[in-house]
N, C-alpha and C positions, 0 to 999 in steps of 0.2 A: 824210304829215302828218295828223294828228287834229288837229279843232280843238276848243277849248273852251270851253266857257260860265260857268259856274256864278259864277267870279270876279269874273268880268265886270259883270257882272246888275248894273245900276243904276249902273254909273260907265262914264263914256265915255272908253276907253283905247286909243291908241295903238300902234299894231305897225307893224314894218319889212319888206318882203320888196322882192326885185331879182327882174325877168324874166329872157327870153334875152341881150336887147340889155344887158344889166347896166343895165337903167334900176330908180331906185327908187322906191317908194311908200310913201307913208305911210297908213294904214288905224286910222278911227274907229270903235269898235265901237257906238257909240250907245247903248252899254248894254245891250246884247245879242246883237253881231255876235260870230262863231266866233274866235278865236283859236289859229294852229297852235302846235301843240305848242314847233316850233322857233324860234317867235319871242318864246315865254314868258321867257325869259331876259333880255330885254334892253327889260320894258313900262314900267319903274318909270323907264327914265331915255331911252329913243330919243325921243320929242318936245324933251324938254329938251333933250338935245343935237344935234339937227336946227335948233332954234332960235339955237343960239349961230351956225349959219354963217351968212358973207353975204347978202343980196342978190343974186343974180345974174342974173335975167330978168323979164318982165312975165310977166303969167299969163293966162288964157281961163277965165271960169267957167264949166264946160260944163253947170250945173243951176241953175236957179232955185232959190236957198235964203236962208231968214229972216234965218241970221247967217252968212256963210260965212267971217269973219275969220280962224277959225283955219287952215282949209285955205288962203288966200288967202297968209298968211307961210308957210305952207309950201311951196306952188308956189312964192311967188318967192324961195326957196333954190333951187330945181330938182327939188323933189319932185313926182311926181304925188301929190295928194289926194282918198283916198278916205273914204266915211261907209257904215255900215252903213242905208243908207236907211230899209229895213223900219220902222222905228221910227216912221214917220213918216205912215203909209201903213195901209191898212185889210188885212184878211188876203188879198181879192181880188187887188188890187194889187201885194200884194209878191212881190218878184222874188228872195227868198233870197241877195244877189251881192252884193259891196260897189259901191257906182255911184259914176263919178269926180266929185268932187266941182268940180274948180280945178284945170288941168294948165298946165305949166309952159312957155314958149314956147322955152327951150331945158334940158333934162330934164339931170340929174345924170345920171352912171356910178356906179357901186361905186366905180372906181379916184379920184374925184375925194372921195372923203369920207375922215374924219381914221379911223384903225386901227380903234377901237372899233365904230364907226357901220359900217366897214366889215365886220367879220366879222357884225353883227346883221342887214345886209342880205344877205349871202351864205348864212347860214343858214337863213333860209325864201325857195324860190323859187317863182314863180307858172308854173305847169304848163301848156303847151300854147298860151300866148298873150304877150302880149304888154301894158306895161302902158297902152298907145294905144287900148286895144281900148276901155277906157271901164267895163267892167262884169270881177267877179273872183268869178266862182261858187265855191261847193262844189269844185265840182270842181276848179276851176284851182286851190283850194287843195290838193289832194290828200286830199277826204276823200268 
């Protein structure tokens, strides 16, 4: 996967990727984070449609953050939620990674999401980890 930017720049947009475990994540680019290639298809409508589902668990904020609402409805669908932190952060500090933002205390599957939602999450996957690990480098993106 290639990730990219340019789009991105200045709007905070949403992408989908599944691990090993078929667990999903949802991923804020904060207006500057990488977006893969294989997740570009499906950035205009995967938050909207993550949001029509349930309820289904409490959540763990695993970061001190200012407004963390929108990850916060997304865990408790059963999303991990992630933010492109860097944004936030001085050029020393930043870690390049998306970092969890609010994870879910019992995590969705791929197989538990409606068609759609599921082919966007099967098509970009998180390389070498897993989505518990907390942090989703470059790398685990594949680039």
């Amino acid at each position: 996967m290639q990730p990219d930017t340019p789009s991105s720049k200045g709007f905070d947009i949403f992408w989908i990727a599944s691990d090993s475990l078929q667990q999903v994540g949802m991923f804020a680019t904060g207006g500057d984070g990488p977006i893969p290639w294989t997740a570009r298809p499906w950035i205009h409508n995967a938050e909207e449609q993550a949001l029509m589902l349930s309820v289904v668990c409490a959540v763990e904020l695993k970061i001190p953050y200012p407004r963390p609402d929108d990850f916060v409805v997304l865990a408790e669908r059963g999303f991990f939620s992630f933010d492109w932190t860097d944004v936030h952060k001085t050029s020393i500090q930043a870690t390049s990674a998306y970092e969890m933002v609010c994870r879910p205390v019992s995590p969705l599957t791929v197989d538990q999401l409606p068609p759609s939602l599921q082919v966007a999450a099967l098509a970009t996957k998180i390389i070498g980890k897993t989505l518990d690990a907390g942090r989703v480098d470059r790398v685990a993106l594949g680039s």
